[in-house]
C-alpha positions as CSV (number, residue, x, y, z in Angstrom):
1,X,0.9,-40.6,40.0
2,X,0.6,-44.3,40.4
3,X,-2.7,-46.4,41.2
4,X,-2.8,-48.9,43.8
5,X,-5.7,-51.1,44.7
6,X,-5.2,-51.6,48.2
7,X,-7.5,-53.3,50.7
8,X,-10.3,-53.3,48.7
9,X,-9.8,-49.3,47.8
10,X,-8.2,-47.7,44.5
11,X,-5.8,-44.7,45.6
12,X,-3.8,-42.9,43.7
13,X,0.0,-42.0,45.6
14,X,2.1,-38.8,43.7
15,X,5.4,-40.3,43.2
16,X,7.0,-36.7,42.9
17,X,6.2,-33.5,44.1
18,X,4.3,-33.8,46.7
19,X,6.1,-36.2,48.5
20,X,4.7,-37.9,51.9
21,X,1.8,-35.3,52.0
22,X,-1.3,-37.7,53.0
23,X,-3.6,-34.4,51.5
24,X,-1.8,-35.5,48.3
25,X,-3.6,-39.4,48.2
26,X,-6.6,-39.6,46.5
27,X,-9.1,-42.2,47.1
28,X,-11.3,-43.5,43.7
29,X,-14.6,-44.9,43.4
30,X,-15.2,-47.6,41.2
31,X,-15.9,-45.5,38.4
32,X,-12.7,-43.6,38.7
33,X,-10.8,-46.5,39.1
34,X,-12.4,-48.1,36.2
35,X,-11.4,-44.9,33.4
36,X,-7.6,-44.8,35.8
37,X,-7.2,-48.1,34.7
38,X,-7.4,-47.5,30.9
39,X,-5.6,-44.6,30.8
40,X,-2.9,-46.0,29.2
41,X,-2.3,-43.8,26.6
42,X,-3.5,-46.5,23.8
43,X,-7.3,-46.1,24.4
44,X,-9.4,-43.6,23.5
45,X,-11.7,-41.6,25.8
46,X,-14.3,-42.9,23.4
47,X,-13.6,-46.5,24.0
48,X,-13.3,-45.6,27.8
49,X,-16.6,-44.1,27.8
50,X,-17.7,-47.2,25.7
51,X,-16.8,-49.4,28.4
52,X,-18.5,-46.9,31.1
53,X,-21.7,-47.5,29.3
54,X,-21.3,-51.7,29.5
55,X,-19.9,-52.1,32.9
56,X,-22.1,-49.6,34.8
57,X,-25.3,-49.6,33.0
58,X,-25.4,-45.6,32.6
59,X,-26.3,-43.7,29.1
60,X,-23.5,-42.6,26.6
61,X,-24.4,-39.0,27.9
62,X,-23.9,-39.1,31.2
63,X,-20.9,-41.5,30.9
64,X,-19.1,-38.9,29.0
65,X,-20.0,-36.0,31.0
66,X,-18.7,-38.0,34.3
67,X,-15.5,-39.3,32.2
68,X,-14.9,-35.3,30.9
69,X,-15.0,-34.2,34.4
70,X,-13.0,-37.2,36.1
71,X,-10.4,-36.0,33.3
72,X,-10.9,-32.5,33.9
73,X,-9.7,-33.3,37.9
74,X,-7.5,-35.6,37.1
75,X,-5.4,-32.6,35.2
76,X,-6.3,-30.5,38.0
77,X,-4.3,-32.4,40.3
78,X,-1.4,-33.1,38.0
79,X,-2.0,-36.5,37.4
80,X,-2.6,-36.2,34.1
81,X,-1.9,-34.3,30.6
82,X,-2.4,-33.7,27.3
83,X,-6.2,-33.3,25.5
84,X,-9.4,-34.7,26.7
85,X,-9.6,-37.3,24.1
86,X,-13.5,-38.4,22.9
């Protein structure tokens, strides 16, 4: 999967797979865009939810719950893998 902000949204396109399958496009909020954009693979879902907490004004619980299920989807749809890192 690749992220593109385009037009003022964040999708994410599959690259492989899927192919030209428009069901396949998924279309993040700003919160999902904000945890795609630091999954880089050098930061920590700790940091991540850190940065969750001081962008969108939202308490350390509920940021991790919301950033354990984004993940959780994310791996769903194949567009990520690996352990839920906290």
């Amino acid at each position: 999967m690749v992220g593109r902000r385009i037009g003022g949204e964040y999708i994410l396109v599959p690259l492989v797979g899927w192919g030209a399958d428009l069901d396949s496009i998924f279309n993040l909020n700003r919160v999902g865009a904000f945890v795609w954009e630091r999954l880089d693979g050098g930061t920590n879902g700790s940091a991540i939810v850190d940065g969750l907490v001081d962008r969108f004004a939202v308490d350390r619980e509920t940021a991790e719950a919301d950033y354990v299920e984004f993940i959780e989807h994310l791996r769903s749809i194949g567009a990520v893998t690996g352990p839920t890192p906290l």
